[in-house]
PDB file of N, CA, C, O and CB in Angstrom:
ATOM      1  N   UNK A   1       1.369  10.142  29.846  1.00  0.00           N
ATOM      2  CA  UNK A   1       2.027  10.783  28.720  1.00  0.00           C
ATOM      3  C   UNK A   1       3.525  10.489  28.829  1.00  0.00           C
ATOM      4  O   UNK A   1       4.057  10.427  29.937  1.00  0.00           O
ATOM      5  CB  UNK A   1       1.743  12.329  28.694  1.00  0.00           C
ATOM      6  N   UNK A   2       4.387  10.262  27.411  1.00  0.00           N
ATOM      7  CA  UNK A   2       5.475  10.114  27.925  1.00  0.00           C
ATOM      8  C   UNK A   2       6.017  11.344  27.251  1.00  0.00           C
ATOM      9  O   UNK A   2       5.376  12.108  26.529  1.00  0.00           O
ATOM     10  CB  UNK A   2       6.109   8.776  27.755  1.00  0.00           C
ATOM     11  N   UNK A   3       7.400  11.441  27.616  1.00  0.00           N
ATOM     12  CA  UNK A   3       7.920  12.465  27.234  1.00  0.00           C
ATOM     13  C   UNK A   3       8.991  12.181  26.018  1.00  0.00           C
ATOM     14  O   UNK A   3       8.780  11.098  25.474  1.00  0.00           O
ATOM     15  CB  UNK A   3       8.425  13.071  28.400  1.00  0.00           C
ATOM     16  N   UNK A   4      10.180  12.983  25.438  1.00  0.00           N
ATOM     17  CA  UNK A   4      11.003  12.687  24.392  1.00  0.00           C
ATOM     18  C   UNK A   4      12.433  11.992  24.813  1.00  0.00           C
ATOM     19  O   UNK A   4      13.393  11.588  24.157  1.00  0.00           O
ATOM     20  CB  UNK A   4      11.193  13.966  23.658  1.00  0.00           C
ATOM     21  N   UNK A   5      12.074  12.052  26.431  1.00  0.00           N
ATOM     22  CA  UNK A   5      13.117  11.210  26.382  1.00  0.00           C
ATOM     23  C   UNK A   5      12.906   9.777  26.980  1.00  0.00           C
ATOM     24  O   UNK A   5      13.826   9.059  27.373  1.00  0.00           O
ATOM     25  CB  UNK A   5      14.158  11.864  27.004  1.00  0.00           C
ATOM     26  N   UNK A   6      11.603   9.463  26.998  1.00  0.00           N
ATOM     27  CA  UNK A   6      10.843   8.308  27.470  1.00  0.00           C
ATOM     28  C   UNK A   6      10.672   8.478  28.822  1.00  0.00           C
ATOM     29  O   UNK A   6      11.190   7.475  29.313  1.00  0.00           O
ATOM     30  CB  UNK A   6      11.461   7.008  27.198  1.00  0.00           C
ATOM     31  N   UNK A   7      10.223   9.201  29.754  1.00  0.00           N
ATOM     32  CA  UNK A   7      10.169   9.394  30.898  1.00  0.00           C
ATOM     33  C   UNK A   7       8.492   8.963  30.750  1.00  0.00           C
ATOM     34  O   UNK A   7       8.332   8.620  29.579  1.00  0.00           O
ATOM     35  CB  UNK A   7      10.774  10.858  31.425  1.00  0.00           C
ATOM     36  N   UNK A   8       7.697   8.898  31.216  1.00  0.00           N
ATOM     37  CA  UNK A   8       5.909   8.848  31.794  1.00  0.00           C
ATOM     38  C   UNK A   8       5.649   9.709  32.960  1.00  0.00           C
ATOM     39  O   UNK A   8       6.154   9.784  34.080  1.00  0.00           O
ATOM     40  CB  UNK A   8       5.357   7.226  32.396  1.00  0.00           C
ATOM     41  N   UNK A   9       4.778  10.285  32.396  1.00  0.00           N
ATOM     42  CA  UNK A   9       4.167  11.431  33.688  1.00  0.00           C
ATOM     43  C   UNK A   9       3.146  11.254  33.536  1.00  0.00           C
ATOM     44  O   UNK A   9       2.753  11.070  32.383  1.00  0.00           O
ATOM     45  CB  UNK A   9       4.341  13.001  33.760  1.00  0.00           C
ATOM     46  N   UNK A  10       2.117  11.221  34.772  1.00  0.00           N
ATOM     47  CA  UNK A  10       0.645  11.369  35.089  1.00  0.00           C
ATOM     48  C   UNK A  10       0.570  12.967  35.648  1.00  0.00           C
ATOM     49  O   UNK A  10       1.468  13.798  35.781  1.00  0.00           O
ATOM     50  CB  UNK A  10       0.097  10.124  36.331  1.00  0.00           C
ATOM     51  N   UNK A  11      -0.946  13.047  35.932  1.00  0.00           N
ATOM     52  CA  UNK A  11      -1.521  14.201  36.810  1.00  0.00           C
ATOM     53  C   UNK A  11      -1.061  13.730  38.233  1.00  0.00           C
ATOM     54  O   UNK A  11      -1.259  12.605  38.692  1.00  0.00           O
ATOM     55  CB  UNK A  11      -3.294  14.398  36.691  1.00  0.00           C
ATOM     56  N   UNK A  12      -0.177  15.150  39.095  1.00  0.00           N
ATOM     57  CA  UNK A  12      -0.405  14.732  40.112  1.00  0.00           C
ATOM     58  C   UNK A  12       1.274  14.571  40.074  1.00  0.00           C
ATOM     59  O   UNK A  12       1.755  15.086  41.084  1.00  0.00           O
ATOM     60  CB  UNK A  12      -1.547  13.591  40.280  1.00  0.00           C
ATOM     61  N   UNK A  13       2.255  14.016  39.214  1.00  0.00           N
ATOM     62  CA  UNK A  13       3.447  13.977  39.096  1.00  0.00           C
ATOM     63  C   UNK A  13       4.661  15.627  39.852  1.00  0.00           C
ATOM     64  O   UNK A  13       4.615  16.807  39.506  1.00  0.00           O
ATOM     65  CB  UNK A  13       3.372  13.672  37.446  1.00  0.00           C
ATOM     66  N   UNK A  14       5.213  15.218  40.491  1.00  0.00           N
ATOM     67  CA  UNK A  14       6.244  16.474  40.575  1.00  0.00           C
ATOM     68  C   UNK A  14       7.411  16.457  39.649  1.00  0.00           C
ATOM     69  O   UNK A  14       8.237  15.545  39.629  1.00  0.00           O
ATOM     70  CB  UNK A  14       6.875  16.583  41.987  1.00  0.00           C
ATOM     71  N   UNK A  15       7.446  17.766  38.697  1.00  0.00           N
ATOM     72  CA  UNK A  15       8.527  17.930  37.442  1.00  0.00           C
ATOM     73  C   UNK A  15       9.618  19.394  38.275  1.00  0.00           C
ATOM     74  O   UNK A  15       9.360  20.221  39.149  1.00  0.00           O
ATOM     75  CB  UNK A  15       7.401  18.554  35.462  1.00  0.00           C
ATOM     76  N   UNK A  16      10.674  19.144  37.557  1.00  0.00           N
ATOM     77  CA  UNK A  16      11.297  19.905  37.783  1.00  0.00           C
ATOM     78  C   UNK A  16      12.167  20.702  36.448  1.00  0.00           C
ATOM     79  O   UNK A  16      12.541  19.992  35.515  1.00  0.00           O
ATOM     80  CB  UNK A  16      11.878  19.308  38.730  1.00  0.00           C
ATOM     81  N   UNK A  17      12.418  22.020  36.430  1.00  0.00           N
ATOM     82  CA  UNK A  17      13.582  22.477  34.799  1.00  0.00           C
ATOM     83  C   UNK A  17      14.422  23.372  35.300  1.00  0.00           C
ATOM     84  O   UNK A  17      14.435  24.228  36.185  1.00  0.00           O
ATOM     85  CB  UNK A  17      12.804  23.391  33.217  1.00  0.00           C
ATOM     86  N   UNK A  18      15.091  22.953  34.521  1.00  0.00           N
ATOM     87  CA  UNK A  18      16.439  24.688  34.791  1.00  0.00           C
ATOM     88  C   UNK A  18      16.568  25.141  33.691  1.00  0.00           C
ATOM     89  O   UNK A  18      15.893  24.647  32.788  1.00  0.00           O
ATOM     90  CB  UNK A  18      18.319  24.543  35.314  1.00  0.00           C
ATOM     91  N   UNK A  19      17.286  26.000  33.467  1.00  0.00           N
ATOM     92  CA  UNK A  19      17.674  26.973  32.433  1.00  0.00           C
ATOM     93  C   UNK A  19      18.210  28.227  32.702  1.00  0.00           C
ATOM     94  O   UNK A  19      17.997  28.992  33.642  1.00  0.00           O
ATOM     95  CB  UNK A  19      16.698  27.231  31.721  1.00  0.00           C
ATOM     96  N   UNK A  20      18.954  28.324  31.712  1.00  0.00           N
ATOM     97  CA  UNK A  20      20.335  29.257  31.882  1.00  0.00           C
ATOM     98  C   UNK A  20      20.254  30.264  30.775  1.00  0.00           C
ATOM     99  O   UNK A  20      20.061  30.000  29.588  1.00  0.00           O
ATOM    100  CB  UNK A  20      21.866  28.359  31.723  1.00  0.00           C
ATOM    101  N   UNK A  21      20.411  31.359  31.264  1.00  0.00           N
ATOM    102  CA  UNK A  21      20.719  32.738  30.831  1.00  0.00           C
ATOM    103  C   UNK A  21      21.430  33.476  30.665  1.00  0.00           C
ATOM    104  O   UNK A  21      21.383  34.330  31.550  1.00  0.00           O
ATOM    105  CB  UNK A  21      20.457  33.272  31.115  1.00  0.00           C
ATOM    106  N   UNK A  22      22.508  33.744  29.588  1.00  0.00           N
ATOM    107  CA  UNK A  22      23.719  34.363  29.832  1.00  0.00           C
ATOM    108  C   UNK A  22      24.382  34.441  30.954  1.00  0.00           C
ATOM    109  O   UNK A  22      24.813  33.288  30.988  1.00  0.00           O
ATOM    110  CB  UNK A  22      23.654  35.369  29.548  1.00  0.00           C
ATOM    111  N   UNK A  23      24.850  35.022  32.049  1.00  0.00           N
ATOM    112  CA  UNK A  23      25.211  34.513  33.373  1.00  0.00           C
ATOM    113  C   UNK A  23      24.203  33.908  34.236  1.00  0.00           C
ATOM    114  O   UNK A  23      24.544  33.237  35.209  1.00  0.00           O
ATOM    115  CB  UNK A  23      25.752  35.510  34.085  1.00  0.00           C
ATOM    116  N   UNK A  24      22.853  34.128  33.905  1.00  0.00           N
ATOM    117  CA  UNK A  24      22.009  33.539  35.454  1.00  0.00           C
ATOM    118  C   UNK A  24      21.535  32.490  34.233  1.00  0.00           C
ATOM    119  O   UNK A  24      21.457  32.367  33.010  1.00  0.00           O
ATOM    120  CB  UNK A  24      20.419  34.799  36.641  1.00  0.00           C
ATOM    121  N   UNK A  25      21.150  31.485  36.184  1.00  0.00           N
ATOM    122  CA  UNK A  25      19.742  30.507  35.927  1.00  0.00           C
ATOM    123  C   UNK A  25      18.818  30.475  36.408  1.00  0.00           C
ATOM    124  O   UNK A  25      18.797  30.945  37.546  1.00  0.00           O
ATOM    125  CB  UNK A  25      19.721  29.434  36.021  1.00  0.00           C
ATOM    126  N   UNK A  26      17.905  30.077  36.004  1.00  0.00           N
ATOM    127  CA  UNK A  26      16.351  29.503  36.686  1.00  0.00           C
ATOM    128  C   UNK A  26      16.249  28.646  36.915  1.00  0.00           C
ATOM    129  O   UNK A  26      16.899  28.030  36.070  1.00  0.00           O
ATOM    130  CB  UNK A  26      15.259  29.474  36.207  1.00  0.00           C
ATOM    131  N   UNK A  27      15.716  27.791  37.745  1.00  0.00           N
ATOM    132  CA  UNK A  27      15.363  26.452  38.289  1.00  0.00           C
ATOM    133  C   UNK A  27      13.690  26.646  39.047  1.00  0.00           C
ATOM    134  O   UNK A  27      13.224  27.426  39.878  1.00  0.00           O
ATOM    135  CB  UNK A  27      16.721  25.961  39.534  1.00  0.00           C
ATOM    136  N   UNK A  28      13.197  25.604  38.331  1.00  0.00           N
ATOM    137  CA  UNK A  28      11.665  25.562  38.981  1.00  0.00           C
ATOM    138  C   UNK A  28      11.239  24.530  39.206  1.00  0.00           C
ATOM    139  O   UNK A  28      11.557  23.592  38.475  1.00  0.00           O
ATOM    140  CB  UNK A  28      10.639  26.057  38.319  1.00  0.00           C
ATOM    141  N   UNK A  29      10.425  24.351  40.228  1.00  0.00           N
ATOM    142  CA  UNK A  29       9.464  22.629  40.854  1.00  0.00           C
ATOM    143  C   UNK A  29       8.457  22.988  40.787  1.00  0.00           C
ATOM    144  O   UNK A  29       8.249  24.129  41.200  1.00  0.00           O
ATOM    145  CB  UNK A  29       9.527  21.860  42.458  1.00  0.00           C
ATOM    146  N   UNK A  30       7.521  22.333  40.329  1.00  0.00           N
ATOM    147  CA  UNK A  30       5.843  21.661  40.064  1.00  0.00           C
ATOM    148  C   UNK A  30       5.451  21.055  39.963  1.00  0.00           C
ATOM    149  O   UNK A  30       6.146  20.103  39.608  1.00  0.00           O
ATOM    150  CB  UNK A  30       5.155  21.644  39.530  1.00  0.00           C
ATOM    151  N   UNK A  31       3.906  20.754  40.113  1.00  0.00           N
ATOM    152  CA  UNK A  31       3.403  19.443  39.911  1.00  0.00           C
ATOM    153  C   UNK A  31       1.856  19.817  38.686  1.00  0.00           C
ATOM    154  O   UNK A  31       1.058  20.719  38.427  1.00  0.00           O
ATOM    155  CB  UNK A  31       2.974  18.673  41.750  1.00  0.00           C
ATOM    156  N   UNK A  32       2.265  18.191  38.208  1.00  0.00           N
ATOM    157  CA  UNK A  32       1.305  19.236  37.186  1.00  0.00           C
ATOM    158  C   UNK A  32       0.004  18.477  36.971  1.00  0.00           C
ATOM    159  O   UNK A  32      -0.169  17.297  36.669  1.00  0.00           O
ATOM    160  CB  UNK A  32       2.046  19.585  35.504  1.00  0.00           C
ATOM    161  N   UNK A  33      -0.714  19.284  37.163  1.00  0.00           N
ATOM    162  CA  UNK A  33      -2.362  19.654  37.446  1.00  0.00           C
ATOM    163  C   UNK A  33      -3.356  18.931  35.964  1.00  0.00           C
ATOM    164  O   UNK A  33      -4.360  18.277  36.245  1.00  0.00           O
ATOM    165  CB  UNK A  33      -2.560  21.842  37.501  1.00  0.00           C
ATOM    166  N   UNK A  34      -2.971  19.123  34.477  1.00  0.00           N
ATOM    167  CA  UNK A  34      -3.314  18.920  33.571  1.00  0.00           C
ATOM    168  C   UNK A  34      -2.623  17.761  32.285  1.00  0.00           C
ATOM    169  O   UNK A  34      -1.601  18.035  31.657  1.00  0.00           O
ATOM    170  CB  UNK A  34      -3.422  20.052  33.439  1.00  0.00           C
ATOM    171  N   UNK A  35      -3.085  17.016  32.170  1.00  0.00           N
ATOM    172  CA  UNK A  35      -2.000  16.520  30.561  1.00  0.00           C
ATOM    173  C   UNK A  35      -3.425  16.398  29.223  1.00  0.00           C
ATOM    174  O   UNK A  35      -4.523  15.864  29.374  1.00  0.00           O
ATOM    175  CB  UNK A  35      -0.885  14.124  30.860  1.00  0.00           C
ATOM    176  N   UNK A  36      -3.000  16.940  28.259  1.00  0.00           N
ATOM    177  CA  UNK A  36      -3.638  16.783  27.205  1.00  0.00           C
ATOM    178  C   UNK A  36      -2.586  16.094  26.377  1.00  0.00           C
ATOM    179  O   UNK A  36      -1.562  16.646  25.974  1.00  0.00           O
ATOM    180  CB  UNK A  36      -4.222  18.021  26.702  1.00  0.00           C
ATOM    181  N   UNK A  37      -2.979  14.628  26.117  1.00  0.00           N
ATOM    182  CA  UNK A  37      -2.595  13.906  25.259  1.00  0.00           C
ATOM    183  C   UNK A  37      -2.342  14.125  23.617  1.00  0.00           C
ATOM    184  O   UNK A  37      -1.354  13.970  22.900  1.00  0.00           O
ATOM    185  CB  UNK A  37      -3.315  13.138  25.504  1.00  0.00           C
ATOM    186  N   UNK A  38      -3.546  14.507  23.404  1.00  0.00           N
ATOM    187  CA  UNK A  38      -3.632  14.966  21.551  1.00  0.00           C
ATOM    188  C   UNK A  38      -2.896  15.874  21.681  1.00  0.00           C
ATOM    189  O   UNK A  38      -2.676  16.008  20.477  1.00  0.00           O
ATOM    190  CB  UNK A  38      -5.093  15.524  20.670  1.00  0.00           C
ATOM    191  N   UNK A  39      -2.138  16.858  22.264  1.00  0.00           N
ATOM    192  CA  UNK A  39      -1.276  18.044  21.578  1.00  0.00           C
ATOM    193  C   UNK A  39      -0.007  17.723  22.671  1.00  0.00           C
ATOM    194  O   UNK A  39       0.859  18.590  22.786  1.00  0.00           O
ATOM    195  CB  UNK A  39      -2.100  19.947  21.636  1.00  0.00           C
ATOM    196  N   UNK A  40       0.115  16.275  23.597  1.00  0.00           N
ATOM    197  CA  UNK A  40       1.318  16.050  23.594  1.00  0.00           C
ATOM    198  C   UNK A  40       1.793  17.208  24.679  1.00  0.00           C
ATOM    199  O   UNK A  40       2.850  17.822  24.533  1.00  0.00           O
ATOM    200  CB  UNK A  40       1.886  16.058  22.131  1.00  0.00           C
ATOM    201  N   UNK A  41       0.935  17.420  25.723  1.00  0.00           N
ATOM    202  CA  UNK A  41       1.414  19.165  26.294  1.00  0.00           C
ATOM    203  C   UNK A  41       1.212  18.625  27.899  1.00  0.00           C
ATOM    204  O   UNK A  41       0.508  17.643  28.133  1.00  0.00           O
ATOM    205  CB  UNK A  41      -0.018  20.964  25.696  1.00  0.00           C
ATOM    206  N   UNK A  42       1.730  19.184  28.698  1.00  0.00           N
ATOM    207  CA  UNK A  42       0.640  19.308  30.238  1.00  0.00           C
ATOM    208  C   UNK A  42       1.419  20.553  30.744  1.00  0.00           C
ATOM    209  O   UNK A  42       2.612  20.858  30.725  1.00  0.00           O
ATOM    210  CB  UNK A  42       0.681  17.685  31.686  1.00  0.00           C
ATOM    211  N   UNK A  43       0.056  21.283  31.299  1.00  0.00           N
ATOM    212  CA  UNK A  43      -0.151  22.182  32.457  1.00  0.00           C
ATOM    213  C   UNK A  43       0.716  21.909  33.856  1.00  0.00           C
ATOM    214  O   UNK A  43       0.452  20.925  34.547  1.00  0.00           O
ATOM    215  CB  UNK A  43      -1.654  22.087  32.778  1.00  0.00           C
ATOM    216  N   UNK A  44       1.608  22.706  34.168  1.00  0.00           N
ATOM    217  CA  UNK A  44       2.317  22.640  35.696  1.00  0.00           C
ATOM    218  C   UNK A  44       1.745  24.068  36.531  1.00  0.00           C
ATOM    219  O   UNK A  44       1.421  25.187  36.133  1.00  0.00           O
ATOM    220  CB  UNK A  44       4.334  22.684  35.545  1.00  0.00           C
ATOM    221  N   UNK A  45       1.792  23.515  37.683  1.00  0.00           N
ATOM    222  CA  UNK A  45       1.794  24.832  38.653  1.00  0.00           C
ATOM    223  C   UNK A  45       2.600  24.723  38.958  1.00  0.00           C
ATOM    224  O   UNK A  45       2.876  23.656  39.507  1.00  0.00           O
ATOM    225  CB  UNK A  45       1.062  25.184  39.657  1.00  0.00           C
ATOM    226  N   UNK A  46       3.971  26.163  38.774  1.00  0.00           N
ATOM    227  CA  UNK A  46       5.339  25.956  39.462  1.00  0.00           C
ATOM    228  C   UNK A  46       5.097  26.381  41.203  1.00  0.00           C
ATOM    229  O   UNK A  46       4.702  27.469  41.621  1.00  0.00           O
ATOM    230  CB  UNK A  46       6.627  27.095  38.601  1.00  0.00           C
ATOM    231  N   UNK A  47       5.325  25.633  41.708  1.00  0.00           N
ATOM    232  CA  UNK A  47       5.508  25.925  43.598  1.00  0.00           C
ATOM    233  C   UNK A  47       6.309  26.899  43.694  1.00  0.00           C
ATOM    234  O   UNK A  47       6.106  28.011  44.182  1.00  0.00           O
ATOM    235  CB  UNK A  47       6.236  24.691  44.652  1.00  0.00           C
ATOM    236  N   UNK A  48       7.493  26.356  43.087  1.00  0.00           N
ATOM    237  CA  UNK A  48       9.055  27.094  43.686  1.00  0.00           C
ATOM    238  C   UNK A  48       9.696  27.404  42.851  1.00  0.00           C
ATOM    239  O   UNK A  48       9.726  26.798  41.780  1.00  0.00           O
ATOM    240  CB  UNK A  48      10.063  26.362  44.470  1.00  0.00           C
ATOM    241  N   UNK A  49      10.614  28.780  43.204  1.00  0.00           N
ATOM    242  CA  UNK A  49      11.749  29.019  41.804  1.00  0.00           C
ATOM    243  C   UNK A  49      13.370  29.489  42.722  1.00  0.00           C
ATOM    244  O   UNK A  49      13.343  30.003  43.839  1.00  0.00           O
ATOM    245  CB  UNK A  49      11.007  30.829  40.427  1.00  0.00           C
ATOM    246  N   UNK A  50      14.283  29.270  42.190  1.00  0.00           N
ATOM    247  CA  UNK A  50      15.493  29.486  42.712  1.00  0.00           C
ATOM    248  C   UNK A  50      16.656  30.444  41.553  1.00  0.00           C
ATOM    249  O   UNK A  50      16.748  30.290  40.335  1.00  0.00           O
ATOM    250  CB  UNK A  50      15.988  27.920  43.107  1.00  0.00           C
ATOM    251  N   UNK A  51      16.889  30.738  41.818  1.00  0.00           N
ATOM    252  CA  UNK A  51      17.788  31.787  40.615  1.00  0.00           C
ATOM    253  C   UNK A  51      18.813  32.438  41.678  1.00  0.00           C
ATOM    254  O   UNK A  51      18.903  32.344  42.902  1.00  0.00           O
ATOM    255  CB  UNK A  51      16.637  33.306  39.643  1.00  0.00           C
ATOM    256  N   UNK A  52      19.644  33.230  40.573  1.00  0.00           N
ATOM    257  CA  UNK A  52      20.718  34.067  41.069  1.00  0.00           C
ATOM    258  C   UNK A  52      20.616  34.832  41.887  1.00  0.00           C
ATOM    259  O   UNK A  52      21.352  34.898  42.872  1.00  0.00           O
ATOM    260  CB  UNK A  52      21.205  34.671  40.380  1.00  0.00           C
ATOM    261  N   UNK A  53      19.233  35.908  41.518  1.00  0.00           N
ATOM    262  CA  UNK A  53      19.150  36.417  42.283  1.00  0.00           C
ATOM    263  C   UNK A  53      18.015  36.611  43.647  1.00  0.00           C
ATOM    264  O   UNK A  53      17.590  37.663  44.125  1.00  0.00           O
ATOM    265  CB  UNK A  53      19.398  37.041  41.653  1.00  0.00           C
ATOM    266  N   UNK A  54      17.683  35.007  44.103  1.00  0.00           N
ATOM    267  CA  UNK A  54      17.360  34.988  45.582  1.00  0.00           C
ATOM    268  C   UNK A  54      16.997  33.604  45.137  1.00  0.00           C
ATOM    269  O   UNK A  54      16.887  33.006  44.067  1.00  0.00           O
ATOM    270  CB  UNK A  54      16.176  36.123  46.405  1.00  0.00           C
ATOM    271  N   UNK A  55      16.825  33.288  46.716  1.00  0.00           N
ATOM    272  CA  UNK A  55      17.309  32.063  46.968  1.00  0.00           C
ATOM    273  C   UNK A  55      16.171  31.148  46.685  1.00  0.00           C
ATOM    274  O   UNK A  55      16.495  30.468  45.711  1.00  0.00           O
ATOM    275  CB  UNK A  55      17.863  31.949  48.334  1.00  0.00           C
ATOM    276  N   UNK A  56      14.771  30.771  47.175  1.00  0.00           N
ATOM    277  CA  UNK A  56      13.462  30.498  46.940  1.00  0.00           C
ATOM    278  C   UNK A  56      12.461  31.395  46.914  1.00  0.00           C
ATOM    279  O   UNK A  56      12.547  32.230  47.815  1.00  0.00           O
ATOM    280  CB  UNK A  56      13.132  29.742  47.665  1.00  0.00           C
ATOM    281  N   UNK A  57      11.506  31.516  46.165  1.00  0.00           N
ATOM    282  CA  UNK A  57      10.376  32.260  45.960  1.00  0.00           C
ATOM    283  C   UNK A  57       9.029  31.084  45.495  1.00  0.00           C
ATOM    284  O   UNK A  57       8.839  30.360  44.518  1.00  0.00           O
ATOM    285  CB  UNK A  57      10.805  33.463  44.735  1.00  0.00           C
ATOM    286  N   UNK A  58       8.336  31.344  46.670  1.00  0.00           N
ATOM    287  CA  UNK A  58       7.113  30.272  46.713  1.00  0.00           C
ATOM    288  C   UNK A  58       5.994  31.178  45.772  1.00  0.00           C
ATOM    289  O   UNK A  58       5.442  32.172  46.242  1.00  0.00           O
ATOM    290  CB  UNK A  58       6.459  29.872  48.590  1.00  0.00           C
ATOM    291  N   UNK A  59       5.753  30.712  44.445  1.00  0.00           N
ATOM    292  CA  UNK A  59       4.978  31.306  43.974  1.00  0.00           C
ATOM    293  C   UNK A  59       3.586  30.487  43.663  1.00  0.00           C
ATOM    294  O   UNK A  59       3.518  29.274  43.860  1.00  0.00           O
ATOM    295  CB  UNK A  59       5.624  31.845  43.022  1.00  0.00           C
ATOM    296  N   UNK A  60       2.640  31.149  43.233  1.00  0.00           N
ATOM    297  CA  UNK A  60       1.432  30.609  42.717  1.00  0.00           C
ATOM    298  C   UNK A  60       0.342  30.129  43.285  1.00  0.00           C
ATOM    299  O   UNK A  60       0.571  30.015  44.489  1.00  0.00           O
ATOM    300  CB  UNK A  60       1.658  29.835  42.123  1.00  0.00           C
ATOM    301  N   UNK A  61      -1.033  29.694  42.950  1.00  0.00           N
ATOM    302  CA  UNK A  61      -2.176  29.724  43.545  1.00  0.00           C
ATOM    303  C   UNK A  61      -1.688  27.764  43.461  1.00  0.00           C
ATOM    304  O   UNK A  61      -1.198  27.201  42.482  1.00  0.00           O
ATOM    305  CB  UNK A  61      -3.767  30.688  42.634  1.00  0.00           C
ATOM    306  N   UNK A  62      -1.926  27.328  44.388  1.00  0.00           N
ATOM    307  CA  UNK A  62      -1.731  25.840  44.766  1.00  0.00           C
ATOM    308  C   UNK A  62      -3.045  25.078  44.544  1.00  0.00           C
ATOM    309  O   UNK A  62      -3.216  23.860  44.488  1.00  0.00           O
ATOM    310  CB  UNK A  62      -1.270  25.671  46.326  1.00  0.00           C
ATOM    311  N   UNK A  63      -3.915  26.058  44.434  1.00  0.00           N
ATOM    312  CA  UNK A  63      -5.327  25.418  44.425  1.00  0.00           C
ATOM    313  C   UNK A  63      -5.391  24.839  43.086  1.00  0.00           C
ATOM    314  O   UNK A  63      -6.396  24.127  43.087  1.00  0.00           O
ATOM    315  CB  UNK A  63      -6.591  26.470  44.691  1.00  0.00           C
ATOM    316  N   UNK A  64      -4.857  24.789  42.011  1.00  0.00           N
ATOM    317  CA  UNK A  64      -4.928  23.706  40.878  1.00  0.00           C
ATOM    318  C   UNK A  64      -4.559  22.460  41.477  1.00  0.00           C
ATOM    319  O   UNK A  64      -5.257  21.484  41.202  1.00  0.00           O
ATOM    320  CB  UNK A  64      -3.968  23.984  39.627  1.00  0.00           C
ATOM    321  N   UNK A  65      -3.474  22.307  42.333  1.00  0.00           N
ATOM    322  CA  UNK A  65      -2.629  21.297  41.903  1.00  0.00           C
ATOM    323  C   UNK A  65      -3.968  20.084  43.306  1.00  0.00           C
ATOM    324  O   UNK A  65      -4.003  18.932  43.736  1.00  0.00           O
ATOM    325  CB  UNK A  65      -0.296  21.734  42.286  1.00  0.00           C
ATOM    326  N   UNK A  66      -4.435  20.830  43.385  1.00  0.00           N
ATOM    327  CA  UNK A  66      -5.778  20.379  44.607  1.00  0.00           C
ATOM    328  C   UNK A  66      -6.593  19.516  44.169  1.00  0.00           C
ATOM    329  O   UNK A  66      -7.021  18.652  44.935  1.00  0.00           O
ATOM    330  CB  UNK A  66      -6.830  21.512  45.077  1.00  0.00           C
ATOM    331  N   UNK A  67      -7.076  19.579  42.516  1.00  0.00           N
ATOM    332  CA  UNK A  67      -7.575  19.287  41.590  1.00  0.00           C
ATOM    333  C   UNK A  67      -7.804  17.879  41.539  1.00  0.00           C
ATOM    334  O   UNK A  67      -8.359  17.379  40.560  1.00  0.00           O
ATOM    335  CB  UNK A  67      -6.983  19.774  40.721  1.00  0.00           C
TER     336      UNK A  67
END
């Protein structure tokens, strides 16, 4: 699948996003488990998140990304 800014991702790929919130941000890593082509979409399991307020938080069931 590619993306809008021409990037290509498969299953199995590690993605990363940030985003900002009036003073805070979010930042998250995943790898993602699913792509459905016809609606242009894929499924991530985020691993990790980092924000203002703490430093890493290992979240989520990993067993998708097993898949």
């Amino acid at each position: 699948m590619r993306n809008w800014a021409g990037h290509d991702f498969v299953e199995g790929d590690y993605v990363w996003r940030g985003a900002s919130e009036g003073n805070s941000s979010s930042y998250r890593f995943g790898r993602i488990y699913r792509i459905n082509e016809d609606k242009a979409s894929a499924a991530v399991e985020w691993l990790a998140e980092a924000s203002v307020f703490h430093l890493w938080d290992i979240t989520g069931d990993r067993s998708k990304a097993q898949e």
